[in-house]
N, C-alpha and C positions, 0 to 999 in steps of 0.2 A: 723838399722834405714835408712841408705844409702839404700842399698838394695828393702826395701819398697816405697824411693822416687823414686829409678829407675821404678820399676815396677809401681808406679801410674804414672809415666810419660809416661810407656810403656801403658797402659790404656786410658790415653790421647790421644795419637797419635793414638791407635787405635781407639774411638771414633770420634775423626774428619775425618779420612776415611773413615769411615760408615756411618755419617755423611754426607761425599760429594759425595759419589756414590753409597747410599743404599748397601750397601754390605761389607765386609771384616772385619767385628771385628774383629771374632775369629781367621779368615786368618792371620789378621795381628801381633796380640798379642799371639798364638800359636808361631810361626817360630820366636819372638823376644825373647820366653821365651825356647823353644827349644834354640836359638843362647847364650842365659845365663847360659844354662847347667841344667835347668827343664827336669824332667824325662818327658817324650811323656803322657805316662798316666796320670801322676798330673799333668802335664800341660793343655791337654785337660778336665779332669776335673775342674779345677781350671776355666779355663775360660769359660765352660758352667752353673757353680754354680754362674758368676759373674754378663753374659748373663742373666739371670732371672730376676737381677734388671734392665737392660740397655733396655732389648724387653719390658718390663711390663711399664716403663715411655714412650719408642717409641710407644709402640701399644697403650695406650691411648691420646700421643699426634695426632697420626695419627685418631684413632675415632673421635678426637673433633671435627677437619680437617677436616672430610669427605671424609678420603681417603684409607678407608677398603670396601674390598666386601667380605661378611661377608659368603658368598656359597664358594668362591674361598678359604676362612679361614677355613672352615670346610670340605672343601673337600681335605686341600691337607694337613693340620697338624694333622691328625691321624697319614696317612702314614706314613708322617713324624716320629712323634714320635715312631710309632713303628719301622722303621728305624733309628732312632738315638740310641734307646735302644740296639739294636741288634750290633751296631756298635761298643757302649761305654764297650758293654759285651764281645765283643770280643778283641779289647785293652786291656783291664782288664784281658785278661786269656793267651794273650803274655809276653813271656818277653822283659825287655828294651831295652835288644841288636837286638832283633829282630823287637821292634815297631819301634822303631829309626829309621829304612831306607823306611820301611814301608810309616811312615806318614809325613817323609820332601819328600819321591818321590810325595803323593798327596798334600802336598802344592808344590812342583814342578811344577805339572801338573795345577792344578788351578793357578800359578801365569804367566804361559805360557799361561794360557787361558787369562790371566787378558791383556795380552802385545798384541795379538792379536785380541780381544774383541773391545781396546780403542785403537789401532792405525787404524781404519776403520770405518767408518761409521754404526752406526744398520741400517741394513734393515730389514724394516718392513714388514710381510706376510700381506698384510690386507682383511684375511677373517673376511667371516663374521659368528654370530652363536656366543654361548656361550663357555665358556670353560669344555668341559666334563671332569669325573669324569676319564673314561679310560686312561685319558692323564695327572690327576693333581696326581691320586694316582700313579703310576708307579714315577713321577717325586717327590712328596713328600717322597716316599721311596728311592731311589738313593740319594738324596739332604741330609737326613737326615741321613743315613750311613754313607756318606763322611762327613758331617758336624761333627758326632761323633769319626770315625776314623784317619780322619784328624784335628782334634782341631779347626775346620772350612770348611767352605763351603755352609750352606745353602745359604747366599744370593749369590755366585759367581755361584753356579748350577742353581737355581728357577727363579733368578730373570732376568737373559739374556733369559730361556726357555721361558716366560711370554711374556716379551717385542715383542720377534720375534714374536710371534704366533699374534702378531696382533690385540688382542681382547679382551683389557684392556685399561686403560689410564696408562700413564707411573706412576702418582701420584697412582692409586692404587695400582698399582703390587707393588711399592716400600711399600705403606700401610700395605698392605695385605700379602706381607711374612715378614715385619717385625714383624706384629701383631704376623703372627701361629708362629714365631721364640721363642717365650715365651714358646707353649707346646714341641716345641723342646728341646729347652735345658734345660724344666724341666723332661724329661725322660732320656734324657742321662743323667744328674745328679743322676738319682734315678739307673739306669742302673752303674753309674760308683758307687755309695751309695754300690750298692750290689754285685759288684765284686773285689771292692776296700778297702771298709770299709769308715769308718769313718776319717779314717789315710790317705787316699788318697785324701783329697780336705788339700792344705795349704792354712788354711782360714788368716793368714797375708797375703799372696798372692790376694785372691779374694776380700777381704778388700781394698787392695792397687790399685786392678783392675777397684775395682766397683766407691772407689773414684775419681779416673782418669775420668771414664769417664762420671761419672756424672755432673765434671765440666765441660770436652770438649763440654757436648751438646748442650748449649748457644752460644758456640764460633763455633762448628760443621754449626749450623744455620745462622750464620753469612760469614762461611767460604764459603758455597756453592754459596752463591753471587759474590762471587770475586774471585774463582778458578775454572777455568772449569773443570768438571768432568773428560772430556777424556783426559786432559792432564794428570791429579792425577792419574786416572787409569793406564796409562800407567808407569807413575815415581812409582809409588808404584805395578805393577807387577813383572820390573825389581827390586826392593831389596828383595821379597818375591824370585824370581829365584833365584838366587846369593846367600840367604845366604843357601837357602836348598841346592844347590848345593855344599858346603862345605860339611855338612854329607853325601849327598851320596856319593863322590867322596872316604870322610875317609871310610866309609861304603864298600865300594870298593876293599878297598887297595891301593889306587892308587897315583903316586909318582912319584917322580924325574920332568919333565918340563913338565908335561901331566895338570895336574892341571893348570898351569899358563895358557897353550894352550887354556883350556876351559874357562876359566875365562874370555881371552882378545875375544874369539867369542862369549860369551855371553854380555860380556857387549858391544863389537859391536852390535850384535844383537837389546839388549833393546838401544842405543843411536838410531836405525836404526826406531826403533817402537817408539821413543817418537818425531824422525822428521815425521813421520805419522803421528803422533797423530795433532802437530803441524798445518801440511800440510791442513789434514782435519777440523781441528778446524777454521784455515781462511776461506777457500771454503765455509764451512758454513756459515761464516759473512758476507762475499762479497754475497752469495747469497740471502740473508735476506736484507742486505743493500739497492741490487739492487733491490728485489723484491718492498722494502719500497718505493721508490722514484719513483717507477712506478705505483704505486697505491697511494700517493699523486700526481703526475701529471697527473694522469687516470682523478680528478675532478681539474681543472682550478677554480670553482667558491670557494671550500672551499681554495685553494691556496693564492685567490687574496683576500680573508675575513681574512687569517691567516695573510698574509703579509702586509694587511692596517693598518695603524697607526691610534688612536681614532680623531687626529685632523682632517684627510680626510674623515670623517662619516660626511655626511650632511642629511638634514632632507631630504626628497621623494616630489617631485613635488606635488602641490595641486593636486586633484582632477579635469580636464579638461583643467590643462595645458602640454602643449608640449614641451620639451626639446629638443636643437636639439642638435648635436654629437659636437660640437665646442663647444656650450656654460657648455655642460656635464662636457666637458675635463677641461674646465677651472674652473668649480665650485668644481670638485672633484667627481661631483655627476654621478655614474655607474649605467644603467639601469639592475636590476636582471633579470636571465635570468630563461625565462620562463623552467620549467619540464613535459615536455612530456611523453608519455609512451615510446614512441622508444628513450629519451636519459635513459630514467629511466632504461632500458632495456640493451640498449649499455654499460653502466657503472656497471650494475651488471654481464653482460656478460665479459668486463675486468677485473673487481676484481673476478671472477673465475678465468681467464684464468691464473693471475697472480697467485691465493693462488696454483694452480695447478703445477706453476714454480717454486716458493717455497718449495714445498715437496718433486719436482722431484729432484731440486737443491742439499737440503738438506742429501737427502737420497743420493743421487751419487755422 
């Protein structure tokens, strides 16, 4: 019973990261269940059998939303799938001693991507054009091999590939591979079904899994309000390094003070990626801030409407009488000012100028 609370806990925690940066279930809940001493293979099946329920409640909250493109969903979860099968089959036909180094170096490798991902800023490509099939199928087959031979990966591969290319909204990319993530991990499931048997998913496990995170998903939605993404991405790359780095180092051989050596430059490292993360997280504030306060003082007249108190509202001079600038000042009473086309003009040419500092800001 212990055991199953850890693991709905470890389900937990994996959902609120998925949660707040579209990406890492399996990432995260592979390498905690790896770190508990789960075989590589029932582990990644475990958590692709549990996936089914977690992508199948995301991908219809994300349809309700309006935040699937349902071409980019069928062009890139076939490959997908038939890459996750090909993955989960081949797991399935190693042994442990040999998946074991195998799939904590590709959670290695994807949680290195995760530290330097979120300690920098995305930049965006922004071409223009749809997303072709030549570029979603090669990327859903890669995304979905890792994601089956790794016990994760689809959102850390697709969804950074999507983002850069420019030619998406960020709501959908996250929509749309969490939607195709459902045909994923219901082929590596049938892929591990059939090279594992029936004995190879511990369904107390995926039980304990799928509970987790179906309570995390409430509090997940709640979470991504109040934590910024690129900080979590970054804190949660560095423990996905470090604890894979433990098996491969044993996987190694490797011993006497070499271990410790590695341990104090990687956790240097990830402290070094999460004061980036940090670093750019402000820049981006300050740059929004400023942008904001430049485009409120861009219009003076909704300024001095925002800033008047109900009691200095007086009624508009009659009809053919004339106000002069002394008697205005003391009544309260401000003559509106007239709109023109050249200010109408001027002001829509500042609030360009500004949303254009904005993005330049942001992105750099």
């Amino acid at each position: 019973m212990r055991k199953l609370l850890v693991l709905a806990l470890v389900g937990l925690a994996a959902q609120l990261v998925d949660g707040a940066l579209g990406m890492a279930y399996g990432l995260t809940s592979s390498t905690l269940l790896l770190f508990a001493g789960v075989a590589p293979a029932a582990a990644s099946a475990s958590v692709h059998l549990a996936e089914i329920g977690t992508t199948l409640a995301a991908g219809v909250s994300h349809w309700r939303f309006g935040n699937v493109d349902w071409k980019v969903v069928g062009r890139i979860a076939l490959p997908g799938a038939i890459g996750a099968f090909a993955g989960a089959t081949f797991l399935s036909s190693i042994s442990t001693e040999a998946a074991a180094p195998w799939m904590a170096a590709i959670l290695f490798t994807l949680g290195a991507y995760l530290l330097v991902r979120f300690s920098r800023p995305l930049r965006a490509n922004r071409a223009a054009g749809r997303l072709r099939s030549r570029f979603l199928a090669p990327l859903g087959l890669v995304a979905g091999f890792v994601d089956a031979t790794g016990g994760g990966g689809w959102g850390p591969v697709a969804t950074p590939a999507l983002l850069v290319s420019g030619r998406m909204e960020p709501r959908k990319v996250i929509g749309s591979v969490d939607t195709s993530e459902f045909v994923v991990a219901g082929a590596a499931s049938i892929g591990f079904l059939i090279g594992l048997g029936s004995e190879g998913f511990l369904l107390p496990t995926v039980a304990a899994l799928l509970v987790g995170g179906l309570i995390a998903a409430p509090i997940a939605a709640w979470l991504v309000r109040i934590v910024p993404a690129q900080l979590l991405g970054a804190v949660i790359g560095g423990v996905i390094v470090l604890t894979n780095a433990r098996t491969l180092l044993s996987a190694g051989g490797v011993g006497g003070s070499v271990p410790v050596v590695v341990y104090a430059l990687l956790g240097a490292a990830w402290l070094v990626a999460v004061g980036l993360a940090v670093r750019a997280l402000r820049r981006a504030r300050r740059a929004r801030a400023t942008v904001d306060a430049a485009l409120t003082s861009a219009s003076p007249a909704g300024a001095a409407i925002a800033s008047a108190s109900p009691a200095e509202a007086v009624e508009p001079a009659a009809a053919g009488e004339s106000v002069e600038p002394a008697e205005a000042a003391k009544s309260g009473q401000v003559r509106e000012p007239v709109a023109t086309a050249e200010t109408t003009e001027t002001t829509e040419t500042t609030e360009n100028a500004e949303s254009r500092k904005l993005a330049a800001a942001v992105e750099g």
